[in-house]
C-alpha positions as CSV (number, residue, x, y, z in Angstrom):
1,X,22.8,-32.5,93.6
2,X,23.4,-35.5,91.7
3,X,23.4,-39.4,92.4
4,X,27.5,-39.3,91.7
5,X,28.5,-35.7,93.9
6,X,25.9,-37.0,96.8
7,X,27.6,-40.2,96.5
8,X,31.3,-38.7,97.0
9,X,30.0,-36.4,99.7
10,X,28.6,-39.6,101.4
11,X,31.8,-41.2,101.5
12,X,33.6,-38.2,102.6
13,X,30.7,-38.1,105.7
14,X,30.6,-42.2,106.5
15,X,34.4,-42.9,106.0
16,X,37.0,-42.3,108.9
17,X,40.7,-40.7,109.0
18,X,42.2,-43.4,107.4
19,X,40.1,-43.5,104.4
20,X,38.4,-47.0,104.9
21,X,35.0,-46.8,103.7
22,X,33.9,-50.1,105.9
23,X,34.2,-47.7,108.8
24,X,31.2,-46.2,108.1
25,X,29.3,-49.6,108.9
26,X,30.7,-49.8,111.8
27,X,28.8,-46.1,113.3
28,X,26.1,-47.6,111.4
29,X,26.2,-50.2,113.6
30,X,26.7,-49.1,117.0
31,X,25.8,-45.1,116.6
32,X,22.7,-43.9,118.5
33,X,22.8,-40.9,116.3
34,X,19.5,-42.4,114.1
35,X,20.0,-40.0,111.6
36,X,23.4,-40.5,110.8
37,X,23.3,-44.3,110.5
38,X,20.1,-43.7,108.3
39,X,21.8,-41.6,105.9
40,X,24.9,-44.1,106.1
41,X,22.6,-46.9,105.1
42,X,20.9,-44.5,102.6
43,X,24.7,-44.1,101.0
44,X,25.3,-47.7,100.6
45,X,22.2,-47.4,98.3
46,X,23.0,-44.6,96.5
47,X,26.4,-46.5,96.1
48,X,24.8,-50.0,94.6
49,X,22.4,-47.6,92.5
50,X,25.8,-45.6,90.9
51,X,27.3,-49.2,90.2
52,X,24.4,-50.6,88.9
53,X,24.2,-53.4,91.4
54,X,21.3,-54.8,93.1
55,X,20.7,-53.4,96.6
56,X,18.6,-55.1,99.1
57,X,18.1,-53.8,103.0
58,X,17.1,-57.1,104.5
59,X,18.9,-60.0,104.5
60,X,17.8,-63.3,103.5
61,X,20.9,-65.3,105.4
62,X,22.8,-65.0,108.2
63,X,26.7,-65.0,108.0
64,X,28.0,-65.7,111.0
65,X,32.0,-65.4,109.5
66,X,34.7,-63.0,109.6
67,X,35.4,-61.8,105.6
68,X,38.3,-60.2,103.9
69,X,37.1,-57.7,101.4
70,X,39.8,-56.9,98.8
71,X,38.3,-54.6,96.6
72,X,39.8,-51.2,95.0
73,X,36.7,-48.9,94.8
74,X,35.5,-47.0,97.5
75,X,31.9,-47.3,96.2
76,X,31.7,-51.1,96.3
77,X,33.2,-51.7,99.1
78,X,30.5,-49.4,101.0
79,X,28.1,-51.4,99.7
80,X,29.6,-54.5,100.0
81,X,30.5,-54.2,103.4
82,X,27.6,-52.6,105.0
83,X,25.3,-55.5,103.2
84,X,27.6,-58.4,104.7
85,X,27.2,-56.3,108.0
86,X,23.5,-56.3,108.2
87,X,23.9,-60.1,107.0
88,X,25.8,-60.6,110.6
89,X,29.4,-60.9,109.2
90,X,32.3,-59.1,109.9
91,X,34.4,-57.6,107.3
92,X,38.0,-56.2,107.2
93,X,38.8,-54.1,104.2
94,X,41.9,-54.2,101.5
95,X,42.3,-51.8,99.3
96,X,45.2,-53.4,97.3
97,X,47.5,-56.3,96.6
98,X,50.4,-55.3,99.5
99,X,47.1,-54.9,101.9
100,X,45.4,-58.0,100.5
101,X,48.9,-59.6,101.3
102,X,49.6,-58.1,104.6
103,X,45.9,-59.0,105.8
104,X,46.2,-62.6,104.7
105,X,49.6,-63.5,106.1
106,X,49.6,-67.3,107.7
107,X,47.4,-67.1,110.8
108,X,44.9,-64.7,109.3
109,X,42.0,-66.5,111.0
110,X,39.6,-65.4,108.0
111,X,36.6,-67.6,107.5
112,X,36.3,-66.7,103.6
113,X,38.0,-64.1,100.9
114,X,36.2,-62.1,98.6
115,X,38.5,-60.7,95.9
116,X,38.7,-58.6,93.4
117,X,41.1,-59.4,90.2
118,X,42.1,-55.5,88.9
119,X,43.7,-54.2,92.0
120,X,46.9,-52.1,92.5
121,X,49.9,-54.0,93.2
122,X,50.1,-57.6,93.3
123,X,46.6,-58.7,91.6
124,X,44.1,-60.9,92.8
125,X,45.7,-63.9,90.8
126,X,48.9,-63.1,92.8
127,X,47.2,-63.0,95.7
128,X,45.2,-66.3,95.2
129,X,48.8,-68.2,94.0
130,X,50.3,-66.8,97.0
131,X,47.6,-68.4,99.5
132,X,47.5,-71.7,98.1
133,X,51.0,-72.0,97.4
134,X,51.4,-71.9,100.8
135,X,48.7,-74.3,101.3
136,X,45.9,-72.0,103.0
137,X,42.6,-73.5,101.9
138,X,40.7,-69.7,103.1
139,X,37.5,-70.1,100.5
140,X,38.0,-67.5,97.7
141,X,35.6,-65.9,96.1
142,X,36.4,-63.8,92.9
143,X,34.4,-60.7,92.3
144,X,35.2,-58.8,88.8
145,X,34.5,-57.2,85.4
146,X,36.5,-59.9,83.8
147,X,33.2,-61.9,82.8
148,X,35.3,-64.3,79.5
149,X,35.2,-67.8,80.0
150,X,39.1,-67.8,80.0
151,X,39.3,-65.4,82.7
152,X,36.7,-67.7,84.7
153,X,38.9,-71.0,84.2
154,X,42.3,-69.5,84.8
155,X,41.3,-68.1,88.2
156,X,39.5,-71.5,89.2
157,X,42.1,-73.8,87.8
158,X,44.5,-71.6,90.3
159,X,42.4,-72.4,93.3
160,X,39.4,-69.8,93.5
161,X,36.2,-71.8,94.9
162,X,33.7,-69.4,93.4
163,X,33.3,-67.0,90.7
164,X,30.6,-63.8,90.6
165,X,31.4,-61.7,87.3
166,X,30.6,-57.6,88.4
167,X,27.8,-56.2,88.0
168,X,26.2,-58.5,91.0
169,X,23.4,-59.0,93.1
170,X,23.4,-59.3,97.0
171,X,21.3,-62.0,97.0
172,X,23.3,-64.1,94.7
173,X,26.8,-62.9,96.6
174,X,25.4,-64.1,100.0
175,X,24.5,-67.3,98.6
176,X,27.6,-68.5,97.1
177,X,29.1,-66.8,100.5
178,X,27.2,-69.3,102.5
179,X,27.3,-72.2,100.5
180,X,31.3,-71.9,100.5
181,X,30.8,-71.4,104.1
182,X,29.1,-74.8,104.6
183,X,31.2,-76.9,102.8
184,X,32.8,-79.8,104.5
185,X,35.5,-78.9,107.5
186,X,34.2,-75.2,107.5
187,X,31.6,-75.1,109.5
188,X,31.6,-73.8,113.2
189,X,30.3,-76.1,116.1
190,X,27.5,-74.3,118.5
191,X,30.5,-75.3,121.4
192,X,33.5,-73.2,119.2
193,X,33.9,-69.3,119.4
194,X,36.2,-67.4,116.9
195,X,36.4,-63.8,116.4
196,X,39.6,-63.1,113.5
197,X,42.6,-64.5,115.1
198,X,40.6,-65.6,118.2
199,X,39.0,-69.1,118.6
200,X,38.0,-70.7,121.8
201,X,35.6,-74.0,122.7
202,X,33.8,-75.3,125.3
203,X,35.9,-78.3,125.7
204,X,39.1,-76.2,126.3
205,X,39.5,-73.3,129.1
206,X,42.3,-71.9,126.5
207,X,41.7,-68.9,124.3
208,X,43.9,-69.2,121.0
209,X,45.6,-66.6,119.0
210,X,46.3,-68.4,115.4
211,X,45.5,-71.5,116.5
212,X,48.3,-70.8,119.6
213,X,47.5,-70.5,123.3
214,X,47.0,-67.1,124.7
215,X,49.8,-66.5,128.3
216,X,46.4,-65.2,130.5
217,X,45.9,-64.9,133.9
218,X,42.3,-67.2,134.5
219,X,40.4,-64.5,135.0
220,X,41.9,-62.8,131.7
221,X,41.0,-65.7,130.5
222,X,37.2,-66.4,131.5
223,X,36.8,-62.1,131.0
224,X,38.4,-62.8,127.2
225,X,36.3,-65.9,126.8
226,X,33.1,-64.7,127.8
227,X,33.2,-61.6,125.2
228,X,34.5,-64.2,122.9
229,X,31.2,-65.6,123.0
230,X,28.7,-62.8,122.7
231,X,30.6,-61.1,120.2
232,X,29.4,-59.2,118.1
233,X,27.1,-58.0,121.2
234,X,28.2,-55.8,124.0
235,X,28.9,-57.3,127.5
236,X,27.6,-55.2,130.1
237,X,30.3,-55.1,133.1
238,X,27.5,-56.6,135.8
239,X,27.6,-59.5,133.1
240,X,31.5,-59.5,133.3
241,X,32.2,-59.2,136.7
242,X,29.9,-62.2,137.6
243,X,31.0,-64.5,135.3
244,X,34.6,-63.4,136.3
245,X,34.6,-62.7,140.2
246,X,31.2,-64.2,141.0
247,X,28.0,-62.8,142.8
248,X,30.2,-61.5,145.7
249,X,33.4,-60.7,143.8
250,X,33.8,-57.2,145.2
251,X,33.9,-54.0,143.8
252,X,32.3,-53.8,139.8
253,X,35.3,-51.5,139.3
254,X,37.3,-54.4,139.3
255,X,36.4,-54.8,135.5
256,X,37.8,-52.1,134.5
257,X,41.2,-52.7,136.0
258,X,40.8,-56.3,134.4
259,X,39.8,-54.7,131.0
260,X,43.0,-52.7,130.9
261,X,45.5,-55.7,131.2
262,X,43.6,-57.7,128.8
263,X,43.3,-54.9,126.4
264,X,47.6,-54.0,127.0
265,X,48.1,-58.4,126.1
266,X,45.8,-57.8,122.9
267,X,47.6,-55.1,121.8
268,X,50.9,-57.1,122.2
269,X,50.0,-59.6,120.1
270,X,51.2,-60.2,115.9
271,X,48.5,-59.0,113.7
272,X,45.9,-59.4,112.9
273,X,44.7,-58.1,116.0
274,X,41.3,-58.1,118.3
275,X,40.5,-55.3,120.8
276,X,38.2,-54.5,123.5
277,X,36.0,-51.4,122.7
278,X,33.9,-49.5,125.6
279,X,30.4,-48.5,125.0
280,X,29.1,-46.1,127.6
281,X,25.9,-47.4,129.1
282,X,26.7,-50.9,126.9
283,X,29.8,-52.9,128.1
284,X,32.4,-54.3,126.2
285,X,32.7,-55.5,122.6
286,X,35.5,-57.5,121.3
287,X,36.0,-56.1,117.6
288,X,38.4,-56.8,115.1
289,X,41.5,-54.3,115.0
290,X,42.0,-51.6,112.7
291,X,45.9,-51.3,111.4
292,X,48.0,-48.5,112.1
C-alpha cells in the first residue's frame, strides 16, 4: 500500500462523523485501546512525511494555551494538531473562512491563531482584517505556501505577529508559538485558570464565560472551578465530592446529580462552548466543545 492510500485510509480510521481530523487526537489522547492511539500517532507521521514537513514525537516546549487551527487540508491539520496536543495545547479546528469566522466571534477566549492564507471562503487576510478591525489583539500566526516577500509584508502590515512560510518544521512552529505566547499581557498567572471561554482566579470565587460572570449555584461553582483547574486531567468524583460537599458530605452519588445541572448551564451558554466529559474509572474532564 502506499504512503498516500495508507494516509487516506488513516484519516478515514482517526477522524470522527463530522469529518474533523483533530478528533483523532483526542482518542489518541484518552483511548486505552494502545493500538489504536499508536497507529493514530503513526498517521500523524505518515501525514508530516506526505507533506514533506518535519515530524518530531517529543516535544521540546510545553504550550499550556488553547489554539485555533484554521487550516484547509485534512493532512496538516492531523499533524498539526496532534503535535500541539502532545506539546500540552488544546486545539479547535477550522476548516474554512465562515468556520475561521464563526470560531473567532468577540469572546472567543483563544490564546493564539494559527492561520492559513488559501482557504475557502473568506481568506485568511479577511479573517486577520476582520479580528483587528474589531480590535482583538488574539496573536496570529500565518502558516502558508505564499513564501514572496510581498506576501510576508502585506499580511504583517495588516496585523499578523508571526509569519512561517509551508513547508515547516515543528520545532520552529512551537517556538514562534511560545514566544508569541510570552509576549507582554499574554502570559497566564500560576493563580488564573482558563479553559476556551472559561477563566477563573484565585482571587475571585467567580467562574467567567467571556470575561462575564457565570449565574451558579456555589457548589456549581466550586465543582466548575475545581475541573477548571486540573484541566486537561480527569477529576476523579472522590476528588469532587470533597472539595464540593466535604469529608462528610453524604452520599458520592451526589456528584453525579451536581454534574448534570452543571453540564445542562454549559450547554446553555453562547458559543464557544466547554463541557464536562465522563471517563469511566477516571472522573470528569472539562473539554472544549465540539459544534453542532
Amino acid at each position: 500500500m502506499s504512503p498516500a492510500w495508507k494516509l487516506k485510509v488513516g484519516l478515514a480510521e482517526c477522524a470522527d462523523n463530522s469529518g474533523d481530523p483533530l478528533a483523532a487526537t483526542d482518542r489518541v489522547i484518552f483511548s486505552t485501546r494502545q493500538t489504536h492511539a499508536t497507529r493514530c500517532g503513526n498517521i500523524a507521521w505518515v501525514a508530516a512525511a506526505h507533506l514533506s514537513i518535519g515530524f518530531q514525537t517529543v516535544s521540546v516546549i510545553t504550550l499550556n494555551a488553547h489554539i485555533l487551527l484554521v487550516e484547509d487540508t485534512p493532512e496538516l491539520s492531523l499533524w498539526v494538531g496532534t503535535a500541539l496536543r502532545m506539546a500540552g495545547a488544546q486545539v479547535s479546528f477550522a476548516k474554512d473562512g465562515w468556520e475561521a469566522q464563526k470560531a473567532l466571534e468577540p469572546g472567543h477566549g483563544f490564546d493564539a491563531v494559527l492561520l492559513d492564507l488559501q482557504i475557502p471562503g473568506p481568506d485568511g487576510l479577511d479573517i486577520l482584517q476582520g479580528l483587528r478591525t474589531r480590535g482583538d489583539t488574539v496573536p496570529v500566526l500565518i502558516l502558508t505556501a505564499r513564501a514572496s516577500v510581498p506576501d510576508r509584508v502585506q499580511g504583517l502590515n495588516m496585523g499578523a505577529d508571526d509569519y512561517l512560510p509551508k513547508p515547516f518544521d515543528l520545532s520552529e512552529l512551537e517556538a514562534r508559538l511560545a514566544a508569541l505566547l510570552r509576549r507582554p499581557g499574554r502570559e497566564l498567572r500560576a493563580d488564573q485558570w482558563r479553559l476556551g471561554p472559561l477563566s477563573a482566579s484565585a482571587s475571585s470565587a467567580e467562574v467567567l464565560h467571556a470575561g462575564v460572570p457565570m449565574s451558579l449555584t456555589p457548589r456549581e461553582t466550586a465543582a466548575l472551578r475545581v475541573l477548571l483547574r486540573s484541566a486537561p486531567k480527569t477529576v476523579s468524583k472522590e476528588k469532587l465530592h470533597e472539595a464540593v460537599f466535604g469529608a462528610d458530605g453524604g452520599e458520592l452519588e451526589a456528584v453525579e446529580v451536581l454534574i448534570h445541572r452543571l453540564r445542562k448551564k454549559l450547554d446553555a451558554l453562547p458559543e464557544p462552548r466547554v463541557s464536562v466529559a465522563t471517563f469511566r474509572g477516571l472522573g470528569y474532564l472539562l473539554t472544549p466543545a465540539k459544534s453542532p
